[in-house]
C-alpha positions as CSV (number, residue, x, y, z in Angstrom):
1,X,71.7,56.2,57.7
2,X,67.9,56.0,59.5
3,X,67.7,57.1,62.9
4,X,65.6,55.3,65.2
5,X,64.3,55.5,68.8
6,X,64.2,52.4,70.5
7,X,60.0,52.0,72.1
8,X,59.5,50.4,75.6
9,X,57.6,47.2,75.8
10,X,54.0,47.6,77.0
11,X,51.3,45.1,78.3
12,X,48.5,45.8,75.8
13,X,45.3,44.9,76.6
14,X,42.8,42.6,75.3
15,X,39.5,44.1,74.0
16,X,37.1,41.7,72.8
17,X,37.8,38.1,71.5
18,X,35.9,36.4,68.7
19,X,35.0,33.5,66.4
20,X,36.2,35.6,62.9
21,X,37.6,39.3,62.8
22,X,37.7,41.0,59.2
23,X,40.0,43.9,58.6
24,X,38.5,46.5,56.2
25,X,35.4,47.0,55.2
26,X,35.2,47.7,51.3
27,X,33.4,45.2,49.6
28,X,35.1,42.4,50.1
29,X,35.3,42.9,54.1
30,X,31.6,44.3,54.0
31,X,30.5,41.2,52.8
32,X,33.3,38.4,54.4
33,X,31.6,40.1,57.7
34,X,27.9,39.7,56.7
35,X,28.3,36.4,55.3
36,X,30.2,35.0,58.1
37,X,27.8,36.3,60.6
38,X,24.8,34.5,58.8
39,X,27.0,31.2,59.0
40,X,26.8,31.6,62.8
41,X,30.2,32.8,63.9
42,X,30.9,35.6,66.6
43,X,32.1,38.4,63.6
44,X,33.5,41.8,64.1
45,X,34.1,44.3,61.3
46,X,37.4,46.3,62.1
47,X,37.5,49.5,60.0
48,X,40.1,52.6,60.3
49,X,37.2,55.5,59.6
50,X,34.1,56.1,60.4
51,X,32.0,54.4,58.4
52,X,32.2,51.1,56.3
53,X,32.0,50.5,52.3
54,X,35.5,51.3,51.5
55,X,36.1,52.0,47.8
56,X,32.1,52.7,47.3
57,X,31.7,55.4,50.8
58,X,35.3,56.8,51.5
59,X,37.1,56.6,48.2
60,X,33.5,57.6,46.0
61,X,33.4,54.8,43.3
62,X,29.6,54.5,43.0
63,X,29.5,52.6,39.3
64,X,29.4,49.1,41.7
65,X,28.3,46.7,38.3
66,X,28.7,49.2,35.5
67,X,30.0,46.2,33.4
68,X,26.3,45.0,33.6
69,X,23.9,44.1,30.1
70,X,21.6,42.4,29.2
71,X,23.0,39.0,28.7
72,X,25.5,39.2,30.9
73,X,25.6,36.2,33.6
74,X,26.5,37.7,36.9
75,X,27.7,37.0,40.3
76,X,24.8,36.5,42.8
77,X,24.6,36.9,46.9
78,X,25.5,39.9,49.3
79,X,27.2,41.5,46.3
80,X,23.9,41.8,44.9
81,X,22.1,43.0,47.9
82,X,24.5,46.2,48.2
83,X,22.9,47.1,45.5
84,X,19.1,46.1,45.9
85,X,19.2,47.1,49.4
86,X,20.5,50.8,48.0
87,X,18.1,50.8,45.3
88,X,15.1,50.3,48.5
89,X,15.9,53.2,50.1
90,X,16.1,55.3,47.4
91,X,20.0,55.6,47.3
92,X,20.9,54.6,43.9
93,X,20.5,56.4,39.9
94,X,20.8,54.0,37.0
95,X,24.3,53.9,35.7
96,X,24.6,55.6,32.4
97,X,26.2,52.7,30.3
98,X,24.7,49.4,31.8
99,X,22.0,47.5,33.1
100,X,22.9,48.5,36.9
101,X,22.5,51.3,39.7
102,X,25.2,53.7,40.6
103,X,25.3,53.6,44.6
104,X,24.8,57.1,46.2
105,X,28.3,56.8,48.1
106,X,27.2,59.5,51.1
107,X,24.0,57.5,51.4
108,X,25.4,53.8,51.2
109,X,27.3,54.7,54.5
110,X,23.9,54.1,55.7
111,X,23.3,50.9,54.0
112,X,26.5,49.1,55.1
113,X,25.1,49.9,58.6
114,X,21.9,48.7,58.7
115,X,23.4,45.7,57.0
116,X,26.4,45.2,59.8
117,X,23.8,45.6,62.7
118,X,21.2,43.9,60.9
119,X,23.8,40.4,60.8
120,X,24.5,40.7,64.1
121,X,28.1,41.5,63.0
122,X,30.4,43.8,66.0
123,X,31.4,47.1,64.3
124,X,34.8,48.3,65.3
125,X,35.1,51.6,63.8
126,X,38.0,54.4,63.6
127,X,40.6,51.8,64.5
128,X,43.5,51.1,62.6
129,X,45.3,47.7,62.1
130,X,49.1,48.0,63.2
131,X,50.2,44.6,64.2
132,X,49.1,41.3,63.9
133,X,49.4,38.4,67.0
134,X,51.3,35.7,65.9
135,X,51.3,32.2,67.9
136,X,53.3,30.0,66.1
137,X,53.0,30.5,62.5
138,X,49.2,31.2,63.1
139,X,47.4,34.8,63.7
140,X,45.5,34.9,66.8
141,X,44.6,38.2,66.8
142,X,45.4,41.6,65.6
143,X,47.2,45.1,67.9
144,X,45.2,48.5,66.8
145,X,45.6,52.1,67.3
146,X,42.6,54.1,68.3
147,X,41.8,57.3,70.6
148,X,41.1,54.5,72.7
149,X,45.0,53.6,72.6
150,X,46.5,50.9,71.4
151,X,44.6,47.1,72.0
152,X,44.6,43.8,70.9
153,X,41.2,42.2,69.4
154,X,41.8,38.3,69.1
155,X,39.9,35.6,67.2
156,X,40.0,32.1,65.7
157,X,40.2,33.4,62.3
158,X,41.4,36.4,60.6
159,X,40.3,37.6,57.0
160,X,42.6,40.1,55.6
161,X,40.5,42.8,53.3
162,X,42.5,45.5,53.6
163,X,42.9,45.4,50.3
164,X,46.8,45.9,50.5
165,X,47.5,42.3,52.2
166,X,48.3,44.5,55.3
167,X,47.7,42.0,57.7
168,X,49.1,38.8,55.8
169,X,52.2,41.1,55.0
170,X,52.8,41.7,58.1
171,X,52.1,37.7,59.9
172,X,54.7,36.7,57.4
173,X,52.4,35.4,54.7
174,X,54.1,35.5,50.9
175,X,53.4,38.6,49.2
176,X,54.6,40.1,46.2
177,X,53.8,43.7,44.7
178,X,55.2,45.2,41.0
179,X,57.5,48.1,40.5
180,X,56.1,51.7,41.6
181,X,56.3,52.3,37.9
182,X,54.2,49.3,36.8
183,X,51.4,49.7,39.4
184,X,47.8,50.5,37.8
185,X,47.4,54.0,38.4
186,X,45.7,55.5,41.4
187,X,42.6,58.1,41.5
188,X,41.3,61.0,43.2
189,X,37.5,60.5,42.6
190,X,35.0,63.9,42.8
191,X,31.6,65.1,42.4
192,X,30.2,68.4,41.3
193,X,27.0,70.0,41.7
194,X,24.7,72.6,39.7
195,X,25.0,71.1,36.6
196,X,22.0,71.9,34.1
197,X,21.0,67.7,33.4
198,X,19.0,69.0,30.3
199,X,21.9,70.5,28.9
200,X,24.6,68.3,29.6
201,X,22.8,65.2,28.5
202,X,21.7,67.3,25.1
203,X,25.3,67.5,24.6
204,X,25.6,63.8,25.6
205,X,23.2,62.5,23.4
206,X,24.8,65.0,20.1
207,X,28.1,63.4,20.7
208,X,28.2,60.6,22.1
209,X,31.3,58.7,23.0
210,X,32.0,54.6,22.6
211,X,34.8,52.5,24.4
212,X,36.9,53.3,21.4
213,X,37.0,56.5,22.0
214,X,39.4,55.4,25.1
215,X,42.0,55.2,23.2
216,X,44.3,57.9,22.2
217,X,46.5,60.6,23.9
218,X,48.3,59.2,26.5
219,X,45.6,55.5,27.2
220,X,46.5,52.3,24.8
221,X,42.9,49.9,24.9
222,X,43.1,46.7,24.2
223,X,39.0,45.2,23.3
224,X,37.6,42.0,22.2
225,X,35.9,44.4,19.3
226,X,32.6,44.4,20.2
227,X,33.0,46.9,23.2
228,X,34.5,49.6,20.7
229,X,31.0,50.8,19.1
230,X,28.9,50.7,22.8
231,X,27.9,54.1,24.6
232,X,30.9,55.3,27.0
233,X,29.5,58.2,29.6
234,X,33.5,59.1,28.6
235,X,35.0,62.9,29.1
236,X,38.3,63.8,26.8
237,X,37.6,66.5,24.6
238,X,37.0,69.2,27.5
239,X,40.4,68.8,28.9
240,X,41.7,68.4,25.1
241,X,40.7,71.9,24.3
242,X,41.4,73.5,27.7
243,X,44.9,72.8,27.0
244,X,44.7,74.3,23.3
245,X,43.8,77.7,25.0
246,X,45.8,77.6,27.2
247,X,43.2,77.3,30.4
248,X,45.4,74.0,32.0
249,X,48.6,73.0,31.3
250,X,49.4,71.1,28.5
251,X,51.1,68.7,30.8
252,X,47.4,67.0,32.6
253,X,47.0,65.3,29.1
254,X,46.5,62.5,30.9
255,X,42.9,64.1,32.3
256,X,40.1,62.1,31.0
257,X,37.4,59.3,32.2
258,X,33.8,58.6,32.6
259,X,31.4,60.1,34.8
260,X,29.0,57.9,36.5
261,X,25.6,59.5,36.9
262,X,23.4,62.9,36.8
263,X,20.4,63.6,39.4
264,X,17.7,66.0,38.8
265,X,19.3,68.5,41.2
266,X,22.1,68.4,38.8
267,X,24.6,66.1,40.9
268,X,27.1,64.7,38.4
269,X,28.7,61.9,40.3
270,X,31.7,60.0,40.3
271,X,33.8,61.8,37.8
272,X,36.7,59.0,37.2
273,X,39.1,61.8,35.8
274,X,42.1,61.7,37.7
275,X,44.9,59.4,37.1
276,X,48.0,59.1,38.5
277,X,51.0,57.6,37.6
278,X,53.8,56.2,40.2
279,X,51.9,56.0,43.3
280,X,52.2,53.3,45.7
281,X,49.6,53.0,48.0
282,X,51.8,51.1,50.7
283,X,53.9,54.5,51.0
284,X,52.7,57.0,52.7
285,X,54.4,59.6,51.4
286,X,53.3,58.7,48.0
287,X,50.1,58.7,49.0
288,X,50.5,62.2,50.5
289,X,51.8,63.9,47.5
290,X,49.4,62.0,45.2
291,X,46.3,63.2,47.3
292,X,47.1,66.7,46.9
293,X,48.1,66.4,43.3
294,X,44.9,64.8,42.7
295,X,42.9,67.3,44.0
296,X,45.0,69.8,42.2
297,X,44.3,68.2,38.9
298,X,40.7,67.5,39.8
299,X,39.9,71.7,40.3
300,X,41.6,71.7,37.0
301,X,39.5,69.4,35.6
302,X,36.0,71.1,36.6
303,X,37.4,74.0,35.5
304,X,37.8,72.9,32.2
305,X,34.4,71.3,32.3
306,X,32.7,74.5,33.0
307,X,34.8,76.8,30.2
308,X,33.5,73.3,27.6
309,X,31.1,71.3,28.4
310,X,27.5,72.2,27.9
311,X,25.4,72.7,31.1
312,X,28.4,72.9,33.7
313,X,28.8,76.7,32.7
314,X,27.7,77.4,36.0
315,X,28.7,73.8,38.2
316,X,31.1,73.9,41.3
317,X,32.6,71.0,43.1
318,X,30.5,68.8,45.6
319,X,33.0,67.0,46.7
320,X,36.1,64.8,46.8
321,X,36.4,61.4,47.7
322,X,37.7,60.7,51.5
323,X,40.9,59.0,50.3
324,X,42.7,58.1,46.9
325,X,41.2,55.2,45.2
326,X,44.0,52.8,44.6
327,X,43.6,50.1,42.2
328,X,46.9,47.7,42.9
329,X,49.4,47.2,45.9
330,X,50.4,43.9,47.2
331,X,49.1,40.2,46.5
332,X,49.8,37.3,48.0
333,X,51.4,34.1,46.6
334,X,48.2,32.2,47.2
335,X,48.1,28.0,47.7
336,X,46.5,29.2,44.0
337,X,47.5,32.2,41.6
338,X,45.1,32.6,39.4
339,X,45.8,33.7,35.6
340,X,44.8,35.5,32.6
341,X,43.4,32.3,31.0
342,X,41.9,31.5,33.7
343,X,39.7,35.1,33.6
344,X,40.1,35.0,29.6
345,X,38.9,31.4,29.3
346,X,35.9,30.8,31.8
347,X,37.8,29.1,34.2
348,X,36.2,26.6,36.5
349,X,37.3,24.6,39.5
350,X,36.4,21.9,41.6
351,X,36.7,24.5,44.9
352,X,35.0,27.8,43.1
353,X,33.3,30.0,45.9
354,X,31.3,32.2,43.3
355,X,31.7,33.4,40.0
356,X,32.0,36.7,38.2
357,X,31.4,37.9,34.5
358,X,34.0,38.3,31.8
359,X,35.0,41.4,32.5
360,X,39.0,42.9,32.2
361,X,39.2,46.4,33.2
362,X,42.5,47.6,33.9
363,X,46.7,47.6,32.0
364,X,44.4,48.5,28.8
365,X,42.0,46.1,29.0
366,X,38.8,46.3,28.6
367,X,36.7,43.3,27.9
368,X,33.1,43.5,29.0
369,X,30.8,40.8,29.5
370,X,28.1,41.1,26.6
371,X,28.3,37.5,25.7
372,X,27.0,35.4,28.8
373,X,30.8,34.5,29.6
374,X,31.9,33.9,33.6
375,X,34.7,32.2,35.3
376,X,34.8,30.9,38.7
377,X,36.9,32.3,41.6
378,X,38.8,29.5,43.5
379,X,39.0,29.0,47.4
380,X,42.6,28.4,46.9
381,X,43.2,31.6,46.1
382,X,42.3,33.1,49.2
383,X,44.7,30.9,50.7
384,X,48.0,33.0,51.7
385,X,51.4,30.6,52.0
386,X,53.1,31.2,55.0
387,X,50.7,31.8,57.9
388,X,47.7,29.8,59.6
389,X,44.3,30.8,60.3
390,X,44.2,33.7,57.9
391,X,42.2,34.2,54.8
392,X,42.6,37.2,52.0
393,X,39.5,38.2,50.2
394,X,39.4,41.0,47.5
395,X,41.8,42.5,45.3
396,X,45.1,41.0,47.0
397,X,43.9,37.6,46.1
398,X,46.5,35.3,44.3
399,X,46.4,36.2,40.5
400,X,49.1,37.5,38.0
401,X,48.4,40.6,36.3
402,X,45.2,40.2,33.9
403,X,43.4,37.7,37.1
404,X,43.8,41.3,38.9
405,X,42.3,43.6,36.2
406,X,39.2,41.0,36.2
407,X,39.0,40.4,40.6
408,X,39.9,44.0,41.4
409,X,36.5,45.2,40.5
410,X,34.1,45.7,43.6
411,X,31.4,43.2,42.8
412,X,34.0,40.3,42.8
413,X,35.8,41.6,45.7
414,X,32.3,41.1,47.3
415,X,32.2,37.5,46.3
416,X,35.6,36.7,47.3
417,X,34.5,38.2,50.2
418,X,31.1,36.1,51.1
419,X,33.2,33.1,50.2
420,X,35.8,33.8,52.8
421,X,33.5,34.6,55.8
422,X,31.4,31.3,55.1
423,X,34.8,29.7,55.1
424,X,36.0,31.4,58.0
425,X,32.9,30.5,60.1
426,X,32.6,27.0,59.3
427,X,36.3,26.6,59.7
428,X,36.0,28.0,63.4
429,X,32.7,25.5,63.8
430,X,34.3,22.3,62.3
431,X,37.2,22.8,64.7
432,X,39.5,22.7,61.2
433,X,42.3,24.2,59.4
434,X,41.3,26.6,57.0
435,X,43.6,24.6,54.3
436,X,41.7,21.1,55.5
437,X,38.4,22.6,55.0
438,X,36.1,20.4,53.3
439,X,34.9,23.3,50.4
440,X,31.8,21.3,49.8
441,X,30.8,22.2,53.1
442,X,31.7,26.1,52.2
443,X,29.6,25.8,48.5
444,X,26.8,24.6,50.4
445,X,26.4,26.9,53.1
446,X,27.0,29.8,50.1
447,X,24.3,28.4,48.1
448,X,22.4,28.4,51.2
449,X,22.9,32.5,51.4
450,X,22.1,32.7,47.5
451,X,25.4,32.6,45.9
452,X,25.8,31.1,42.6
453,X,29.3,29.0,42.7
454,X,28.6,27.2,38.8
C-alpha cells in the first residue's frame, strides 16, 4: 500500500500574467514563443534549466535537418532561421550526410537567446511546470516550482511543448501513451575530443557505410530502396569487434549509430550511439537508471572507438548531453490524429499550418526525402480534446505511430511550433476560441513570417 502525507493548502502567488505562455523550449516551444511574439501577443518562454533549445542544447542532438538533399522540398520559417542564424555566428559544421549544418549545441544556447530577447519574448528560466490552473474546463494559467518557491504564471492561452503532453495531461486533456516495452528507445547523446580528423575521415572515406548498413544485429530497417546505397556517417563495426576481444561485453550489441560532425580541433560531435530499451520518460525512476546506464554504455563505447577506429587512438570524452534524449512519451487524442498515410502519402489539408519533407525516421523506418515529396501538418492536430485554451505543438501532436516517426524530428516540431504561437496570438487578439479560430487568418499571418503552408 502507498504511504502518503497529506500537504496543507497555501495561497500561491501570482507572478506575471500574459497574452500566451509556452512550456518548454525545444524546438517546438523555441519557436511557438518567437512566432507568437512577432504576431503581437505578450509571450513568455517557461523552461526548467538554464538555457533554452531543448533536444538541440540540453539533450546534444545537433544533426537539426540531416534528412536534407538536394531535391528535397523543405519546411520554411523560424525552423530555418535556427539554423541560418547558427550558421552567422559561426556556430554550425556541415552535416556529414546532407545538404544541412549540424548546430554547435554549447553555442546554440546562445542563439535561442538572442532570438528570445530579440522577439521581445519574457524568458522564464530554471522553473519547472507542476500544475496547471484550471477554470472551468479551460487553463488559465500554470503553478511552478523554482528557488523562487512555488508561483503561479497565468495567461489567455497555453501551448503545451513539453514534449510529454505534461501540461495537457495534467488539465485533463485526452492522452494516450504505448506500453514501456513499445516506446522508441531513448538516448544518452556524447561528444569526444582529440580525435585526429585526417585519420578518422581516411578511414571514413576507405569504408564507407550506407543506410543499409543499419540493418543487422539487433536494428530491423525498413527503406523505400533508394536510401540503402546513400553515405551513412554510421559506427557498428568498432563495437562489433570490441566484443569479439573481449574489451565490452557481449551484451551492449545493441551499441551502434551515426556521428554527426568532426571540427578541425578534432571535436567529433553528436555520437548517436546509445540506445536504450524500456525507458519511459514520464517515470522518473526510469529515467534515473537509464541516465546512468547510458553513460555507462557511452564510456564503453569511446572505449571501443579508441582500441578501433582510426584516429581516436588517443580521443577522450568532451561531454555528455545534459539529459536523456527521449524520442516518444505521451500524445494526445487530438480534434485530428494524423496517420501513416497521411506522412506516407503527401497529405494535404484545408487547415495545414506548414509542411515538412517525406521523411520516417524511427520503429525501423527510414524513408528520406530525395524525391521532392512533403505532407502538410494540420491545425487540428494541435488541438487536445478535453480542455480549452490550450494548444500542443511538437512531438505529442495527435498521430498514430508512423505520423510520430515523421513529426518527432526537430525541424517539424519547429513548424508545429510557429503554427501554434501564430494561433495562440491571434486567438488571444480575435477574442476567439482556439477551436473557432478562423485558420485562414493563422495561414496568413504564417506566410506573413515566411512559412510555407502548400
Amino acid at each position: 500500500m502507498t504511504k502518503h502525507v497529506q500537504e496543507p493548502a497555501r495561497h500561491v502567488p501570482v507572478i506575471a500574467d500574459f497574452d500566451v505562455l509556452v512550456v518548454g523550449s525545444g524546438p517546438a516551444g523555441l519557436a511557438a514563443a518567437i512566432a507568437a511574439a512577432r504576431a503581437g501577443a505578450n509571450t513568455a518562454l517557461l523552461e526548467r534549466y538554464g538555457c533554452f533549445g531543448g533536444n538541440i542544447t540540453q539533450v546534444g542532438v545537433e544533426g537539426f535537418a540531416w534528412y536534407r538533399h538536394e531535391t528535397t522540398v523543405d519546411s520554411e520559417g523560424i525552423g530555418i532561421e535556427f539554423e541560418q542564424r547558427a550558421k552567422q555566428l559561426g556556430a554550425t559544421l556541415p552535416e556529414p550526410q546532407s545538404i544541412s549544418e549540424s548546430l554547435d549545441g554549447e553555442a546554440f544556447k546562445y542563439v535561442a537567446d538572442e532570438m528570445v530577447m530579440e522577439a521581445g519574448v519574457s524568458p522564464l528560466l530554471h522553473r519547472l511546470f507542476v500544475a496547471p490552473v484550471l477554470d472551468d474546463g479551460a487553463i488559465i494559467g500554470v503553478i511552478v516550482e523554482s528557488k523562487s518557491g512555488r508561483e503561479a504564471i497565468m495567461a489567455k492561452r497555453i501551448i503545451d511543448a513539453t514534449g510529454d503532453a505534461d501540461v495537457a495531461s495534467r488539465a485533463g486533456a485526452l492522452v494516450c501513451k504505448a506500453p514501456r516495452e513499445d516506446l522508441m528507445g531513448a538516448s544518452v547523446m556524447f561528444s569526444m575530443s582529440g580525435v585526429n580528423k585526417t585519420e578518422f575521415i581516411e578511414h571514413i572515406k576507405a569504408d564507407p557505410q550506407t543506410y543499409s548498413d543499419w540493418a543487422g544485429g539487433e536494428w530491423t530497417i525498413e527503406t523505400s530502396g533508394k536510401e540503402d546505397d546513400m553515405f551513412s556517417p554510421f559506427l557498428r563495426k568498432p563495437f562489433e569487434l570490441a566484443i569479439k576481444s573481449g574489451l565490452i561485453p557481449e551484451t551492449l550489441n545493441t551499441l551502434c549509430g551515426t556521428w554527426g560532425s568532426i571540427s578541425e580541433q578534432g571535436d567529433l560531435s553528436y555520437l548517436n550511439l546509445v540506445h536504450l530499451a524500456n525507458v519511459d520518460g514520464t517515470d522518473a525512476q526510469d529515467l534515473s537508471r537509464a541516465e546512468i546506464e547510458g553513460r555507462q554504455q557511452a564510456m564503453l563505447a569511446i572505449k571501443a572507438l579508441k582500441q578501433f577506429t582510426p584516429g581516436c587512438n588517443n580521443a577522450k570524452l568532451r561531454n555528455f548531453g545534459m539529459t536523456l534524449g527521449i524520442r516518444e512519451t505521451r500524445k494526445i487524442d487530438g480534434v485530428y490524429n494524423m496517420t501513416a498515410s497521411d506522412v506516407r502519402e503527401q497529405a494535404r489539408f484545408e487547415d495545414s499550418i506548414g509542411i515538412f519533407p517525406e521523411f520516417i525516421d524511427g520503429y525501423g523506418i527510414l524513408i528520406l526525402p530525395t524525391t521532392g515529396r512533403y505532407f502538410q501538418l494540420p491545425y487540428r492536430a494541435l488541438l487536445p480534446k478535453g480542455v480549452e485554451h490550450l494548444l500542443v505543438a511538437g512531438r505529442s501532436i495527435g498521430g498514430d505511430k508512423d505520423s510520430h516517426a515523421a513529426v518527432r524530428n526537430m525541424m517539424c516540431c519547429a513548424v508545429t511550433g510557429q503554427g501554434a504561437g501564430v494561433a495562440a496570438a491571434l486567438s488571444v487578439q480575435q477574442n476567439c476560441s482556439l477551436k473557432n479560430l478562423d485558420v485562414a487568418l493563422v495561414q496568413a499571418e504564417l506566410l506573413r513570417q515566411g512559412a510555407r503552408i502548400h
